[in-house]
PAZAKE-522818 format. One record per residue (C-alpha): x, y, z. Coordinates in steps of 0.02 Angstrom, whole numbers, plus 50000, padded with zeros to 5 digits. Example, Ala and Ser with C-alpha at 12.3 -4.5 7.8 and 13.67 -1.06 7.14 Angstrom:
! PAZAKE-522818
506154977550390;506844994750357;
! end
This chain:
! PAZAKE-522818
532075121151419;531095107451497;531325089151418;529835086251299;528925069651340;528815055751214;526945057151146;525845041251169;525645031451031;524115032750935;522935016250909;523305008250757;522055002350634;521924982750637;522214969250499;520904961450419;521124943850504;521244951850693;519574962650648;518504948150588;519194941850774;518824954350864;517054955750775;516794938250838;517454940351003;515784951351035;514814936350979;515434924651106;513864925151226;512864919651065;513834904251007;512454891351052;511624904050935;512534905650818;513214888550791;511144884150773;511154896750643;512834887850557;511924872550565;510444878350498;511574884450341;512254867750332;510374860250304;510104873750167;511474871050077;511444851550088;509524853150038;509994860749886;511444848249853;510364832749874;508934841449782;510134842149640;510724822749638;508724820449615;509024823049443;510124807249410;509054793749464;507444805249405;508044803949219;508954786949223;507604776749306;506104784849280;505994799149130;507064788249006;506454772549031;504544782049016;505194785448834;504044773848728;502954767048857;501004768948817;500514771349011;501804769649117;501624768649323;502034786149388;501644782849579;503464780549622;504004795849515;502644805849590;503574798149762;505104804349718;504404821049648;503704825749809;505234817549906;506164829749817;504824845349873;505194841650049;506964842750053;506784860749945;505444865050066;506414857750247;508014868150161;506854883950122;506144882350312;508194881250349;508774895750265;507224905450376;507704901450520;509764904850514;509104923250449;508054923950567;509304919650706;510734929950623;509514947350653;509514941850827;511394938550835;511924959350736;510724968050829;511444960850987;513294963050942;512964981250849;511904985751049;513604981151123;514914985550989;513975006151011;514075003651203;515885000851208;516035013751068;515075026551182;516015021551361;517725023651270;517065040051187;516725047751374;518515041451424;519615050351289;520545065651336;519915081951291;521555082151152;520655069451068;519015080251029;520135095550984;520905083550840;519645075250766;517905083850684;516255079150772;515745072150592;517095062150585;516685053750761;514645052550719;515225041550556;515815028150690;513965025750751;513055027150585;514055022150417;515065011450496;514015002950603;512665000050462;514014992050371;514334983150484;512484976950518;512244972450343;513974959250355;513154953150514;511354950250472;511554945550289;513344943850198;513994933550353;512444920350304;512734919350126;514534918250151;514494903950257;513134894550128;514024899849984;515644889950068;514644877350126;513674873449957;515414875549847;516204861149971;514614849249960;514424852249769;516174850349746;516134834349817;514604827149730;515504833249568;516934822149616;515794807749636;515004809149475;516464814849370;518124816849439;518804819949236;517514837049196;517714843549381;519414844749330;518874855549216;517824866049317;519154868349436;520134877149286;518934888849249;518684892249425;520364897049451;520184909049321;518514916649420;519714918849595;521034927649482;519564938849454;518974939049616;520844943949710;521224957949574;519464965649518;519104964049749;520624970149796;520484986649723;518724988949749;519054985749938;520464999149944;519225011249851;517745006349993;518865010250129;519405027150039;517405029350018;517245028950220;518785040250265;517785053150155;515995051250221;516895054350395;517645070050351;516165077250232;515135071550374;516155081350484;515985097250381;514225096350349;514065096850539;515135112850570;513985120050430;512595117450542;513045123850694;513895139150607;512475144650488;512345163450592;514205165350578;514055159650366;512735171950304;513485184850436;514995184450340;514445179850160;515145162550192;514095155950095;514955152249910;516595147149992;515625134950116;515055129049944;516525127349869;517355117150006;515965104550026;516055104249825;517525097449831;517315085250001;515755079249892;516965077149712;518155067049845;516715055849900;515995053549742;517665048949667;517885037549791;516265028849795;516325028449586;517665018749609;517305007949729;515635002749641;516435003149483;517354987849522;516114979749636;514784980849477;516314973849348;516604960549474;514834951749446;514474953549282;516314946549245;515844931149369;514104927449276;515094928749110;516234916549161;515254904249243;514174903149057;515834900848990;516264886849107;514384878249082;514444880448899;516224869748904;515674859849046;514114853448925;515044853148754;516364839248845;514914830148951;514114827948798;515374821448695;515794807648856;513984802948841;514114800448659;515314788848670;514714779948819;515894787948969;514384793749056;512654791449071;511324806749023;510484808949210;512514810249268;512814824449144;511174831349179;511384832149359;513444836349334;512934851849229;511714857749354;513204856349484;514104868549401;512844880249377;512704877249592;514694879349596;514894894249495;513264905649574;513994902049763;515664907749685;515014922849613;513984925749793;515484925149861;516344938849770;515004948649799;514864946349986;516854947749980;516444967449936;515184969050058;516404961150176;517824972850161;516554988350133;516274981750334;517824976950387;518324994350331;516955000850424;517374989250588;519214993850573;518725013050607;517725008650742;519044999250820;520295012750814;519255022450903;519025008051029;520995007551039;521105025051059;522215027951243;521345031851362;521415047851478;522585042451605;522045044151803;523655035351894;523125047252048;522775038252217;522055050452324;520485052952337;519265064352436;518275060452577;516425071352586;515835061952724;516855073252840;516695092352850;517715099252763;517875086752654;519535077752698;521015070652538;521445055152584;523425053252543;524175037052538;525935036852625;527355027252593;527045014652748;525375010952716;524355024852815;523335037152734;523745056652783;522005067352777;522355085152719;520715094852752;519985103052552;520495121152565;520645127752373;522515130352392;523355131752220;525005134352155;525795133751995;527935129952004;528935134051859;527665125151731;527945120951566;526775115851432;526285114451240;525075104851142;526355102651001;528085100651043;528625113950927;527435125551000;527695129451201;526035137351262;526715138751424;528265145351480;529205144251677;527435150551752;527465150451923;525795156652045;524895155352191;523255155052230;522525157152397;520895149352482;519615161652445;520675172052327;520085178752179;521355176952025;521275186651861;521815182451693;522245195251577;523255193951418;522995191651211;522155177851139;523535162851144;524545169451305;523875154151377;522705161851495;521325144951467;522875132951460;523215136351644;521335131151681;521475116051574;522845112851675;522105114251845;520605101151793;521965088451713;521295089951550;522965089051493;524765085351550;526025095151606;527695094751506;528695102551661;528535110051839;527285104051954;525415108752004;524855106452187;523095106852271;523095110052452;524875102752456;524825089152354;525355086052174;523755087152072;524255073251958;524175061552128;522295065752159;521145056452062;520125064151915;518565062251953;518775068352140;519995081852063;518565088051965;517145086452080;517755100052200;518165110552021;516615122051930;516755131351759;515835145451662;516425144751484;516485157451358;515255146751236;513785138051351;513275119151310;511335114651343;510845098651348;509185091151289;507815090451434;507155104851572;508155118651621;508055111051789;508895095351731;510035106951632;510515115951823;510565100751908;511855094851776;513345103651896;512645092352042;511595076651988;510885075752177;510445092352194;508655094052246;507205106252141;507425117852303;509475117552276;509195120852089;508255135052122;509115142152237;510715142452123;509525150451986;509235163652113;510825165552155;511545168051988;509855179951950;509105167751847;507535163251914;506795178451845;506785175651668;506525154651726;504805160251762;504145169751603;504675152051517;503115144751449;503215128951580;504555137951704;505845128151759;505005111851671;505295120351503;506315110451381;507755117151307;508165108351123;509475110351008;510745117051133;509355131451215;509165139551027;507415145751105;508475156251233;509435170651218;511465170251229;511155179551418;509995167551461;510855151851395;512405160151517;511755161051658;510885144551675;512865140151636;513155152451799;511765142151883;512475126751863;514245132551919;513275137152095;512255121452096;513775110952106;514495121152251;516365119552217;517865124752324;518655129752158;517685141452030;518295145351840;517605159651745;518335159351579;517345172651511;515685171651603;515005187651558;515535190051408;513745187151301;512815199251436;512425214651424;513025226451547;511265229151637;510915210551663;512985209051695;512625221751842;510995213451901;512015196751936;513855206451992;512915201952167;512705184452129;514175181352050;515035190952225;514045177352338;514265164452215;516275166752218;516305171752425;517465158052503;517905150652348;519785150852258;519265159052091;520085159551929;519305173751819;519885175651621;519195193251569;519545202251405;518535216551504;519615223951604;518345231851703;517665212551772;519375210951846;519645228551943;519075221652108;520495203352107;521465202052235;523005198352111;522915199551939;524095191051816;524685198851643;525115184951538;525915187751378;526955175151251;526495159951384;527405171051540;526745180151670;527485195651652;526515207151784;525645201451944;524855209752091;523125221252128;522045233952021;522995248852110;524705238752101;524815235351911;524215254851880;525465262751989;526895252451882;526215259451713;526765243551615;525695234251510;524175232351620;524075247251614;524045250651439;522975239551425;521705245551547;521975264051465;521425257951315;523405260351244;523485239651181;521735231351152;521425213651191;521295202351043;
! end
């Protein structure tokens, strides 16, 4: 047996310390921005501090010497009074204008955070898709981005102020009275106790709630694009019955989570009337007995009540933070996600004809091999799991302009070898070349640009079926789209559309039939004009008199091309020039229609209706 190749690692989901980095890191082009919008925090919060010290000379030189007086001279109070107004009113104006700012700063960094999501989306390997639910992926760009909005636009704010306002009042508190903010510190020690063991587990429970919105997400999605196949087969109480229980798992979850978030604030207001009630029974006494003076206590109590509600913001941004950063942590995994690897070097030059690969030698030059179609498989060896082998010593050739079926059961690996050929995945042994050279030296995207495929299950995009044609060759003009749709008999039907070619096809051409929807597919192949054509069932959702209108088409379509046909009808196959019998991952017969009869092995069996293809 081949050696098995160490798998990459996976991305790994980031601490909470790099993730509020990273977060920031997309912020960077905003920091004039959003140190304005710091600032502006700072003027809130320092508003509301100084607004508070108002109170001390308010009642010590104006309300208690008033006590007694018949008509006392108000002008300066009324000074002071509106003095007062305009710092609430310059902090109010503050406050406006960091919100303001912050909306500008999330919906910039949530525009770029989706971009990169997307780009690194279109540069995973196809293994990636095949492993995780399309659900599961959509919860990236939607609950986890919205949490993510919400820290950005609004906790991220009133997390900074809160900070900012427990600093400045703690420091006014020290001025006025270092003895009773000793005290306050006590029972605030008692509120982070809270905070660290009531947070904690709500922030295990929020990220618990996310990992099962992704995979109920997931599952409501394969619902809906298998509703036919569910009432078909009386799906439709078990369908229940799983999403019952997704749906118990998210609700669990989220009970939890919210559980503990709600305990968490009413525990902090509980505790902060605790600490106000003490804070005023000792400030009291001290003014009894002379230690302080009333507009001190006065303006000391309403400190507290400032140092205890920025505390108890705090815990409750500190939930919507990790609800985020639970969120961002996802997405970031994603974003950390390796890559589909392209270490090929040559590439493919089309300005020559035939196009020319351009193979970079070991002293510099660069040899030109001219694009034939030339393929051959030597003793290749492949799995998806390492337990698993999917492919087994297969060894084949493929001639320009040779047509090469693929016949076996479902699982003999008959699509594997296609994957193969495009570099969807990587070989685990042996060695694939293309005109001569080792397919894993030629560049993806050039790879695949000479390469065309007709799948079993079609994929329409949103827009016109010409765009949808033009998909195989974004250059093509109207006249070459057409021309394809003739080719692969399409234009026909194109026609009796209600706005012909300039129809639009939605929700993945449901308004077409599965015929139709297969041979714009068909059309698109042609479109792209490829020295390399894959059928992996093409016909298998026509019926046999539209299959024998386009057997023409499909003959002109594959004339000078190297194509690989996979057939479960045997009949599609009779005219190949070789035909390979694969069977447990091996090719176990090989050669022509005629050939394979006269040997009276398993193609033929098969093709006598002895074995059917499953």
């Amino acid at each position: 047996m081949p050696p098995k190749r160490k798998k990459a690692p996976m991305g790994k989901p980031q601490h909470i310390k790099q993730t509020i980095a990273r977060i920031f890191s997309y912020m960077k082009e905003f920091r004039f921005h959003l140190a304005l919008a710091v600032l502006c925090v700072m003027v809130s919060a320092a508003a509301s501090i100084a607004g508070t010290y108002f109170l001390k000379p308010l009642i010590n030189n104006f309300i208690l010497p008033f006590i007694g007086q018949q008509n006392p001279d108000l002008s300066e109070f009324i000074f002071m009074l509106l003095l007062m107004a305009l710092i609430y009113l310059f902090g109010t104006a503050a406050t406006f204008l960091s919100a303001r700012i912050m909306l500008v700063i999330s919906t910039s960094t949530l525009y770029q955070i989706r971009t990169d999501l997307f780009n690194k989306m279109q540069a995973l390997p196809i293994g990636f898709f095949d492993s995780h639910t399309h659900g599961e992926l959509m919860s990236r760009f939607t609950s986890d981005t919205d949490t993510l909005r919400d820290l950005l636009s609004q906790s991220l704010t009133q997390f900074i102020s809160s900070f900012i306002t427990v600093v400045g009042v703690f420091a006014m508190m020290i001025v006025l009275s270092p003895l009773l903010t000793l005290l306050v510190l006590l029972m605030v020690a008692v509120m982070i106790f809270a905070v660290r063991t009531i947070g904690g587990k709500s922030g295990m429970y929020f990220r618990k709630q996310q990992q099962a919105i992704g995979a109920m997400n997931g599952y409501i999605e394969e619902m809906m694009e298998g509703q036919k196949v569910v009432k078909v087969f009386c799906y439709e109480e078990r369908a229940k019955h799983r999403f019952d229980q997704l749906n118990a798992n998210l609700c669990q979850a989220s009970t939890n989570a919210h559980t503990f978030a709600n305990i968490l604030m009413p525990t902090m207001n509980n505790l902060s009337y605790v600490n106000y009630a003490i804070t005023a029974i000792f400030g009291s006494i001290m003014a009894i007995y002379g230690r302080l003076d009333l507009g001190t206590v006065a303006a000391f109590l309403q400190y507290t009540r400032s140092f205890s509600q920025p505390i108890t913001q705090i815990s409750q941004q500190f939930n919507a933070l990790l609800n985020a950063l639970a969120g961002a942590e996802r997405i970031f995994q994603l974003m950390d996600e390796l890559p589909e690897a392209d270490p090929g070097r040559v590439t493919l030059n089309r300005q020559q004809t035939p196009p020319l690969w351009q193979v970079p030698q070991a002293n510099g030059a660069v040899k030109q091999v001219p694009l034939a179609g030339n393929i051959c498989f030597s003793h290749v060896y492949f799995h998806y799991k390492p337990d698993k082998p999917v492919l087994r010593d297969v060894s084949l050739s493929a001639a320009p302009g040779q047509k090469i079926a693929l016949v076996g059961s479902t699982g003999a690996g008959k699509t594997s070898i296609t994957n193969l050929i495009n570099r969807f995945f990587d070989l685990a042994d042996g060695t694939i070349t293309y005109d001569g050279i080792d397919i894993n030296q030629i560049s993806k995207a050039d790879l695949r640009s000479t390469l065309s495929m007709v799948l079993q299950d079609t994929h329409l995009f949103t827009g016109t079926v010409l765009e949808n044609i033009r998909y195989g060759r974004l250059d093509a003009t109207d006249e070459e789209v057409m021309a394809a749709a003739r080719l692969a008999n399409a234009h026909s039907f194109i026609q009796h559309l209600p706005e012909g070619y300039n129809t639009v096809l939605t929700a993945d051409g449901a308004n077409l039939s599965q015929g139709q929807r297969q041979l714009l597919a068909i059309a698109r192949a042609a479109v792209a004009n490829p020295t390399i054509l894959i059928l992996d069932e093409a016909t298998s959702s026509i019926d046999t008199r539209t299959e024998a209108l386009i057997e023409r088409g499909m003959d002109q379509l594959m004339q000078g091309r190297t194509v690989f046909i996979i057939a479960h009808r045997l009949s599609t196959v009779r005219n190949a020039d070789k035909i390979l019998v694969l069977e447990h991952g091996q090719i176990i017969e090989q050669g022509n229609h005629e050939t394979l009869l006269a040997q009276r092995g398993k193609y033929y069996q098969l093709y006598n209706g002895m074995f059917e293809l499953s």
